[in-house]
N, C-alpha and C positions, 0 to 999 in steps of 0.2 A: 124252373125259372129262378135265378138267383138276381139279386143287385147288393151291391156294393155302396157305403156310404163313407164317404172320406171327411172326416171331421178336420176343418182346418182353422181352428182355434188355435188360440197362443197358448192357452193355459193346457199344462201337464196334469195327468191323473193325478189324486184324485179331485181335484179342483173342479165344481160344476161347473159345465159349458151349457151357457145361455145357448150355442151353435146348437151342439146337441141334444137341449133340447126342445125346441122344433125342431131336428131333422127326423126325433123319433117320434113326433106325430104323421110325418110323411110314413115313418118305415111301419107303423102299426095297420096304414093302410092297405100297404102292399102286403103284410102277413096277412091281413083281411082277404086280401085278393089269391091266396097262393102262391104268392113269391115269397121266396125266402129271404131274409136281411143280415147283415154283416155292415159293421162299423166299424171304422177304425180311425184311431185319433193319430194326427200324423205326428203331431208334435213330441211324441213320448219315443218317436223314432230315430234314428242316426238317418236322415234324408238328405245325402251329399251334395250339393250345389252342381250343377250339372244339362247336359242335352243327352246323355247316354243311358241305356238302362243300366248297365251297371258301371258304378262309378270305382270300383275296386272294392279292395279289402275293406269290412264294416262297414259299407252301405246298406242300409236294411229297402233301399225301392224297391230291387230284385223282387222279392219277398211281396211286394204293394203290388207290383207292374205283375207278377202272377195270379193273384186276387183280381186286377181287374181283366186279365184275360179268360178268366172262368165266372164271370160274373155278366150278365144277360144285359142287367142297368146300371151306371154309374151314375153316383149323384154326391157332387162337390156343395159342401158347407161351409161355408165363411163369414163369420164375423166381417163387418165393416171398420177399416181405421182410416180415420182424414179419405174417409168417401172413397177407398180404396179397398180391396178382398185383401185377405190377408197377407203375408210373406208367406205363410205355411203355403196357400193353395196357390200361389202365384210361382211356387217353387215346385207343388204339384204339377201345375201345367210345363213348365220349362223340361221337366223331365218325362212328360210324355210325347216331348217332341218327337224322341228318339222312336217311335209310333208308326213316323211319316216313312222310313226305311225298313219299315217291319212287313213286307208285302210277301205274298204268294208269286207262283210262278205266272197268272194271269193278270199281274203289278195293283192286288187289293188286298189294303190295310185289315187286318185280322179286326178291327174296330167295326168296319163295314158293318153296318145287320145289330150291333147295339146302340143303345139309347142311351140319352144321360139328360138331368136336369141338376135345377140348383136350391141351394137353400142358402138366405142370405139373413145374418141379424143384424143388429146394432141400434145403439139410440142417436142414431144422425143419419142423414140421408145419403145417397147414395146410392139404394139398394141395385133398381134399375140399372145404372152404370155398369154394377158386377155383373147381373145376369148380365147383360148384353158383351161384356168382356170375357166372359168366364164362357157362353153358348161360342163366341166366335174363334176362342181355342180350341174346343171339344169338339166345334164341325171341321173345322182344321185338321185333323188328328184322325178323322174319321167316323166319327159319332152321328148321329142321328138323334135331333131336340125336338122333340114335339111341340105341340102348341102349349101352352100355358104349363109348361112343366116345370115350377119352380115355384117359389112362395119364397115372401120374405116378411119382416118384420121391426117398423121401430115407430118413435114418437115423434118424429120431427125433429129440426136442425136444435144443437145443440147440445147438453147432457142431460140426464133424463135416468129415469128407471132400464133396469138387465128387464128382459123375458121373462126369465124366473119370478122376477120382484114382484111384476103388477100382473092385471089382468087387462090392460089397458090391449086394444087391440086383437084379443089371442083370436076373439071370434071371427073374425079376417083371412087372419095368419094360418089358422088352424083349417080353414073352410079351403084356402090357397092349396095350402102344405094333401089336405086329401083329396080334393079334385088333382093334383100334379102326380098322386102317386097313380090313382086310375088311371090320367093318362099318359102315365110312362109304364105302367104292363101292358095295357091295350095295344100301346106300341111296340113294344119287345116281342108281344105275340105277332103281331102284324108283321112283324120283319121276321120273323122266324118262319111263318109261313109263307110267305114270298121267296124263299130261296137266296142265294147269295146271290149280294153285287153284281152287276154286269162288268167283265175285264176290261179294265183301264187301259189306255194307251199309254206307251211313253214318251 
């Protein structure tokens, strides 16, 4: 069982991301559990502006969109800006549109049968918004959200302390972030034992 974590912070290595980390108290859970984990920060990438999987020469998505096809769970991280996910993950999803025409000969998305949640930071509010924008891409696309599969974290409207800075909240955040990783293996098992999709119509 693998998952995937797509770090979609602004900030390039090696710069800490408040994103990542809470997403690595999600992914310490899932090592807990026997999933494997893998992170990757989009922003340190050449990620071409696009609906295609590959956008030509020196696009590194290719590369991303192959990681999330060998990966069990995917789980999208984003900072909050002006109550918005970020450009990084908002640019992540416009290129897994290319997803929707990715089907087998029974017209079902190779996505079918994995799961995804979210991890969202920021010191202003928002968070809510994301997940519920950021779940209604990923079931789009073909994923499958469990319940409560996402955690997020900040202090209320305004500016405020990073993640990193305080402690203000973590015990929330943190309690979020490890019940969302139990229920996103539970679920990846679940769907792995169920068998694939039922053949879509056209």
């Amino acid at each position: 069982m693998k998952a995937l974590v797509l770090n979609c912070t602004l900030k390039a290595s090696p710069e800490a991301s408040n994103t990542e980390a809470l997403a690595r108290v999600l992914m310490r859970q899932l090592d807990a559990d026997g999933v494997e984990t893998e992170i990757v920060r989009l922003v340190d990438l050449d990620i071409r502006p696009g609906v295609k999987t590959d956008q030509g020469p020196g696009d590194d998505w290719p590369a991303v969109h192959g990681k999330i096809r060998t990966a069990d769970i995917l789980v999208i991280a984003t900072p909050t800006w002006l109550g918005q996910m970020s450009s990084v993950a908002k640019r992540a999803l416009e290129r897994m549109d290319a997803i929707l025409s990715e089907t087998d000969d029974q017209g079902r998305s190779w996505t079918m049968g994995k799961v995804a949640g979210m991890v969202v930071t920021g010191n202003e509010d928002g968070a809510h918004h994301i997940v519920g924008t950021l779940a209604q891409g990923l079931i789009d696309v073909g994923f499958t959200v469990p319940g409560q599969a996402w955690t997020y974290w900040h202090l209320g409207p305004g500016p405020g302390p990073d993640y990193t800075a305080t402690g203000q909240a973590h015990d929330y955040s943190d309690r979020l972030a490890r019940n969302a990783a139990r229920n996103l293996a539970w679920a990846a098992r679940a769907a792995a034992a169920a068998g694939p999709y039922p053949p879509q119509e056209s």
